[in-house]
N, C-alpha and C positions, 0 to 999 in steps of 0.2 A: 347522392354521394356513392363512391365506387365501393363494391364490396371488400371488406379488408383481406389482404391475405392470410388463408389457413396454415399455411406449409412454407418453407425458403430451402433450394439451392443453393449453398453458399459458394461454390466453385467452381468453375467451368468442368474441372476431371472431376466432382464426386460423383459415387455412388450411391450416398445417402442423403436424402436432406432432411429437413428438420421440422415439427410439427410446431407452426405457432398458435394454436389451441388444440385443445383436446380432440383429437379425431377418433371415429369409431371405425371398427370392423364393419369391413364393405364400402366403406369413401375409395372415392377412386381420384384422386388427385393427376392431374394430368399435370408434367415436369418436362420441359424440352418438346412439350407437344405429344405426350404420349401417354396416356394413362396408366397408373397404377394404383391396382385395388389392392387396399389393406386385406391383410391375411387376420387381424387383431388389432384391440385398439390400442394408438401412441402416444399416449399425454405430451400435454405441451413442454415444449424443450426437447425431447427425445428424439430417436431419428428412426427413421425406417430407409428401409433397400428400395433403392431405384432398379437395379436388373441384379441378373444374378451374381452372388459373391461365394466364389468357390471355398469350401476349406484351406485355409491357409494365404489367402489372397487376401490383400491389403483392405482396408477398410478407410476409405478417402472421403475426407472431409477440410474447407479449406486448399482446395487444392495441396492437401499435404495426408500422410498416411497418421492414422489414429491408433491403431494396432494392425490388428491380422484376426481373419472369423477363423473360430475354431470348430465351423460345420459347414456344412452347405448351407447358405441365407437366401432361399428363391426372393423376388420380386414382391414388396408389400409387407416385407417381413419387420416386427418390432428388432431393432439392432441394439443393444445394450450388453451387460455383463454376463450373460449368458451364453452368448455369441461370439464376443469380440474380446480380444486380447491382446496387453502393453506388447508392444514391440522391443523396449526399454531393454538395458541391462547394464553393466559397468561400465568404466572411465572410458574415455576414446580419444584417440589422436583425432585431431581437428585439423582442417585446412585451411585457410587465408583465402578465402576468393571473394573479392571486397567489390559490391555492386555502386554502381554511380549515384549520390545524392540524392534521393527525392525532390520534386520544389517545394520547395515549404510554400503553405499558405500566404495571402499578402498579409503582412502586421500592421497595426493600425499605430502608426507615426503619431510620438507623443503622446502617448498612455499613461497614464499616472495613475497612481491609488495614493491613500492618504494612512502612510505608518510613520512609526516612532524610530528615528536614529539616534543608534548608541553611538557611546565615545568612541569605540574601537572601530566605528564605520557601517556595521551590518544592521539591518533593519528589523525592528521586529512590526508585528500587527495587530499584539497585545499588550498590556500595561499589569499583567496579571503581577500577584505575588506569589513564588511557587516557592516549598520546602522540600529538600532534596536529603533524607540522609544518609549518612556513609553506611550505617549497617541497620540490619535487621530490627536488631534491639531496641531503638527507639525509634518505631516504626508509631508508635500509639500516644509517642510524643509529640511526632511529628503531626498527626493528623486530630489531637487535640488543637493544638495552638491553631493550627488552619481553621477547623471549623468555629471553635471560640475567636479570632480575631476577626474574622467573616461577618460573624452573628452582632460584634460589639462594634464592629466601624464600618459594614458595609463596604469593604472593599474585598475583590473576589479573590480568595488566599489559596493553594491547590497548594496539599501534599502528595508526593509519588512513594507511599510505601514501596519497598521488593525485600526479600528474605537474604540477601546477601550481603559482603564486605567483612566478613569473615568465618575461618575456617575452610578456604578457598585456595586452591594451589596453582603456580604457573601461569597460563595464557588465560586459566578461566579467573582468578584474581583480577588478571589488566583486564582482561574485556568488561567486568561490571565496573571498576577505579574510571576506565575512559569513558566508560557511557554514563555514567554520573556527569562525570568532569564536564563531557561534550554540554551536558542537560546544563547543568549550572550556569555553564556560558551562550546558555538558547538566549536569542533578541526579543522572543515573546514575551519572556519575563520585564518587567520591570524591578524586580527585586528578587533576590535568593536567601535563603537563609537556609546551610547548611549547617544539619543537627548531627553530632556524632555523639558515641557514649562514651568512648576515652578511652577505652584499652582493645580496640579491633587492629585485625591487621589492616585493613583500610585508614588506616591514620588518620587524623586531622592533618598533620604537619604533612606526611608524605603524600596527601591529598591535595595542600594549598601547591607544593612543588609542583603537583599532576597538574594544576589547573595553567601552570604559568600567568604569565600577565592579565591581571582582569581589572575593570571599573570598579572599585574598593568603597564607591560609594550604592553599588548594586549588589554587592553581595556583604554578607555577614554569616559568622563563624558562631556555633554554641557547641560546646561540649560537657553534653547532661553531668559528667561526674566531679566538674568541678564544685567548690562552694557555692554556696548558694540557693535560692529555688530554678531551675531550669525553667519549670513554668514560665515564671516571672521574669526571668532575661530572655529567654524565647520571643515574649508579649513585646518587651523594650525594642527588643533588636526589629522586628517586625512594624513598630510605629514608624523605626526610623527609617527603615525602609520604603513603607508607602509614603512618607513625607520626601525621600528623595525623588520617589516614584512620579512625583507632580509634576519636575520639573520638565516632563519629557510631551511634547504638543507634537500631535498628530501631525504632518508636513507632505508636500506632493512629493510622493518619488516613482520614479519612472518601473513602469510594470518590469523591465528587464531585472527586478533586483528582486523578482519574485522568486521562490524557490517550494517546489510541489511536488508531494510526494506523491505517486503511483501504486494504491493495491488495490487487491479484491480480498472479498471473503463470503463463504457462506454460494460460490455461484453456482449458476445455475445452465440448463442450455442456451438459453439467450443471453447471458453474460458476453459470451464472442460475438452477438450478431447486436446488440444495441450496448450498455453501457461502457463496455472495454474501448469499442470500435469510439466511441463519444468522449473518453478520456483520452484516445489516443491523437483525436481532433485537438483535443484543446491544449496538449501536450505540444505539437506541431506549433497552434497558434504563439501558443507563448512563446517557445522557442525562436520564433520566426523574429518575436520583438526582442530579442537578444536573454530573455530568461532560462531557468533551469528546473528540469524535471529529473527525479531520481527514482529505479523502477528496482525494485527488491525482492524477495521473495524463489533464491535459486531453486530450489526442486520443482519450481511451477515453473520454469524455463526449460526442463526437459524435455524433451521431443519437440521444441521449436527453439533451440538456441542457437543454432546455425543462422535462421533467419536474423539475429539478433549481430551474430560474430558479422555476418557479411559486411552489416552496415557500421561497422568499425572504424573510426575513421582513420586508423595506420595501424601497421600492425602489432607494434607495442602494445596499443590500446585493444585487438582481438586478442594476442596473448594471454595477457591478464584476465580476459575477458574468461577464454577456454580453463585456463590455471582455477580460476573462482568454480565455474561448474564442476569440473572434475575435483576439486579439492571437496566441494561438498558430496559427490558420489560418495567419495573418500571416506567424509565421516558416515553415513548412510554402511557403508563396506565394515569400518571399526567398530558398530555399534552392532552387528552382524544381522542389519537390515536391508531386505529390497531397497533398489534403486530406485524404482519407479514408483515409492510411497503412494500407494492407491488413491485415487479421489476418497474423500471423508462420505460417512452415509446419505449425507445433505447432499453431497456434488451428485452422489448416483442419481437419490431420488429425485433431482432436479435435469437429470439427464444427462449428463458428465461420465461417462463409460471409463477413460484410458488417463492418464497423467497425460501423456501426447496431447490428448483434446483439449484438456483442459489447460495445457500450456500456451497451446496455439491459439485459446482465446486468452488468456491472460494477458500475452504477451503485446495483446493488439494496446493496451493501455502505452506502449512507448509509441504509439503512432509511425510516423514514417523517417524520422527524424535520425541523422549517424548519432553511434552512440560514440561519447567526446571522452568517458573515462570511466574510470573502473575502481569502485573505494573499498575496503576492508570493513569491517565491522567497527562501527566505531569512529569513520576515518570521517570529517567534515569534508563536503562541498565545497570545491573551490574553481571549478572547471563549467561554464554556460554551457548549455545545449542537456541532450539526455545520458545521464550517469548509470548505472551500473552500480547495483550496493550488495556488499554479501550481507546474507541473513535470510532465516527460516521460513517458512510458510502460516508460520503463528501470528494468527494476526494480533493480538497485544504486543509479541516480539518486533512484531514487521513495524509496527507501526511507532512502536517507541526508537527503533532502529533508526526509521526516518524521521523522526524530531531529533535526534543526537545528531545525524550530519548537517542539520541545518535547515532543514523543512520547517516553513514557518507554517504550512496546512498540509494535510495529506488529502487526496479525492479515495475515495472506498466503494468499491462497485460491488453490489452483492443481489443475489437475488433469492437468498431465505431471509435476509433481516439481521440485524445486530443493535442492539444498543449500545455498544463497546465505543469508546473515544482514547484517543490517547492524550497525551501533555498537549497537541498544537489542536489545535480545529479540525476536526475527521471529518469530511464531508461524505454522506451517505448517499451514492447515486444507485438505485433500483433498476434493475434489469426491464423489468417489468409492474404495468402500473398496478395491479393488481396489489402487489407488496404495500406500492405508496403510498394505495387508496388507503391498505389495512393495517398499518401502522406509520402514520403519519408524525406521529411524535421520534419515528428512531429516520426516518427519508427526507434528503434535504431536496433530492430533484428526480423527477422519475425521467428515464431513458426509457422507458417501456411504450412511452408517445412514437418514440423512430417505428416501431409496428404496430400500431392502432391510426399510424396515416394523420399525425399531429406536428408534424413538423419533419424536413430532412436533417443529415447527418450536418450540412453546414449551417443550418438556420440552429439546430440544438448547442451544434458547437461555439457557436456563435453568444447565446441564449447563456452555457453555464460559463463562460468568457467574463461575461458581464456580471455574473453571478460570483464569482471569484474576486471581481475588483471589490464588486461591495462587500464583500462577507471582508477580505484583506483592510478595507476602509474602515471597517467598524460599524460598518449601515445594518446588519445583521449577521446572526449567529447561525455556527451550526448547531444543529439540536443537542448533538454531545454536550457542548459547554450548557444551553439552556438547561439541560438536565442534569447537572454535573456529573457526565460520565465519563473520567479523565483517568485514566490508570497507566501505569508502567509495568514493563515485564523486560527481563535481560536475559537473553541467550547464557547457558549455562554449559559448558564442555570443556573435558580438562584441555584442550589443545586449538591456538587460535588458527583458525581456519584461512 
């Protein structure tokens, strides 16, 4: 067997590449056929100089610039936060120069998985029962009857506490009113049962309005401050539920009506060079079969969002595009914060230097695929191909974000580890197998195999393809749900974005 690789080039222009293990002071890695000795050692993920990088000269990784070194970086040198610096800054006019279609992968003709159609048409891929309330206050109501109804009839009952729905003003009242509403009418539920207390400005009444047209035999209404025990019509309401719940049988439907959500969290340096690039595959693939992937998470689009505008596919669809980025500068500018929101302590010590960097591997999760539309916070999927969603870099936010438009699973690439799930199925894919090895209860697929020489980028793509229909089927779980880690979080800001 061939020796594994220590190190990667990732771009024809870098200057730096990247250690895929630990190297030490005095390794002389030869890159383009020429060797260069380390100055110091580089843990793995991190990057060192390939020749010399003047003060103030770009810092190129990805064929694209990461920052600028803020000294002279000879040959060999550890390249990190010490050295290199965001290039980022505020809002920017953007241009329209729309590059030609990638090919999409071939799709495999006649792909089915086996979910639950609702009345209103859309699919879910769980039969769960989830309780959703309007406000804060009976957050402890909510998540009694769920685990009491769980425990007493074995049917799997999920509350989404969040602290809001009232004392809430303007755009930030609609954004938590619609992202409930979105939740309530998620297809993974098989039943709803929304709990209010009776006197929030999130009404019951001006909630049911919010919700418009819904299946009346999948949802039900409680409002603790009426007569009665709450408990005990909670209990009622939720019987009835899972007994409407029965009627709904697993049926083939065609992979194109799959819908998947797109993040990371927690990455690391290999995050761009195997799990992202491995989402971004199977983003392609599904697309290819007429499905929908939606990639969220705007200030991680910084410093690679041009790559994203190009593949636009009209210009309507870049504008909105550029409007969503620069509107969130916007709030970043209001709140009177840097642009370039630093990588978190985790992104450094996992080798992540610049927002740029870590954009440009983020963003490889939308694969190569035009992006077909561009939604608001809040706003459901309705457009096939790769969507465009505003919303933060928090991953409980991002991820509950992407259950409200329609994501019936999100994929989650990380490479320190989360336990975190949100309302749909979070699938955990690891940078690196080392994570997978060492916390196998929170990794659903390790991507860390593309650099230990276990498979290439189409045999893996291929590999969590398959891995997607079963988990969609019912064949198995992500570990999230095994574990009940299912939480919600709502973007919070007086002004909608």
């Amino acid at each position: 067997m061939s020796e594994l690789p220590r190190y990667l080039k990732i771009g024809r222009t870098d200057n730096v590449a990247v250690a895929l293990a630990d190297l030490a002071a005095g390794e002389s890695p030869a890159v383009d056929g020429a060797a260069v000795t380390l100055r110091e050692p580089v843990g793995r993920g991190h990057k060192f100089a390939l020749r010399p990088i003047r003060a103030g000269e770009a810092v190129v990784k990805y064929d694209m610039p990461i920052g600028h070194a803020t000294a002279d970086i000879p040959p060999g040198s550890f390249v990190h936060t010490h050295n290199l610096r965001t290039n980022l800054s505020g809002e920017l006019e953007y241009a329209y120069r729309p590059l030609p279609p990638s090919p999409l992968p071939e799709a495999e003709k006649g792909r089915t998985f086996l979910g639950y159609r609702r009345a209103d048409g859309t699919v879910g891929i769980r039969n769960d029962l989830w309780i959703i309330p309007t406000v804060g206050c009976v957050n402890k109501l909510a998540e009694n009857l769920a685990r009491d109804f769980e425990r007493q009839n074995g049917t799997r009952c999920c509350a989404f506490p969040h602290p809001y729905g009232c004392s809430q003003l303007g755009g930030d009242h609609e954004m938590t009113a619609n992202l409930l509403a979105a939740l309530v009418k998620h297809p993974n539920a098989g039943g709803v049962l929304v709990v209010a207390l009776g006197c929030e400005n999130n009404t019951l009444e001006s909630f049911r309005e919010r919700l418009g047209s819904y299946d009346e035999t999948r949802v039900r209404f409680l409002k603790a401050q009426d007569d009665g025990s709450e408990y005990e019509q909670g209990l009622a309401h939720l019987s009835e539920l899972a007994e409407n719940a029965k009627r709904f049988r697993r049926e083939a439907v065609p992979v194109s009506e799959l819908k998947v959500g797109l993040k990371c969290g927690g990455s690391d340096g290999l995050s761009g060079i195997t799990a992202n690039p491995l989402i971004g595959r199977f983003s392609d693939l599904l697309i290819a079969a007429g499905g929908t992937t939606v990639l969220t998470e705007v200030p991680e689009m910084f410093g690679a969002e041009t790559l994203l505008f190009n593949r636009c596919r009209d210009e309507e669809t870049f504008r909105r595009a550029a409007a969503m980025v620069n509107g969130f500068k916007d709030y970043f500018i209001r709140h009177n914060q840097v642009v370039y929101e630093n990588p978190s302590p985790g992104n450094k010590a996992g080798g992540i230097s610049t927002l740029e960097e870590k954009s440009l591997g983020c963003t490889q999760k939308g694969g190569t695929s035009q992006v077909t539309d561009v939604l608001d916070y809040g706003e459901a999927l309705h457009t096939p191909g790769l969507n465009l969603l505003t919303g933060p870099g928090n991953d409980m936010v991002a991820v509950t974000v992407l259950a409200a438009a329609g994501a019936q699973l999100v994929l989650f690439s990380t490479g320190r580890g989360t336990p975190f799930g949100g309302p749909v199925p979070t699938v955990k894919i690891s940078t690196n197998t080392e994570l997978a090895e060492r916390k196998p209860n929170w990794i659903d697929f390790d991507a860390g195999r593309l650099v230990k020489g276990h498979g290439t980028l189409d045999e893996l793509g291929l590999e969590l393809f398959d891995y997607v229909v079963r988990l969609a089927s019912g064949e198995v779980e992500a570990r999230n749900e095994t574990h009940g880690y299912r939480e919600i979080a709502i973007f919070k800001d007086g002004v909608t974005l």
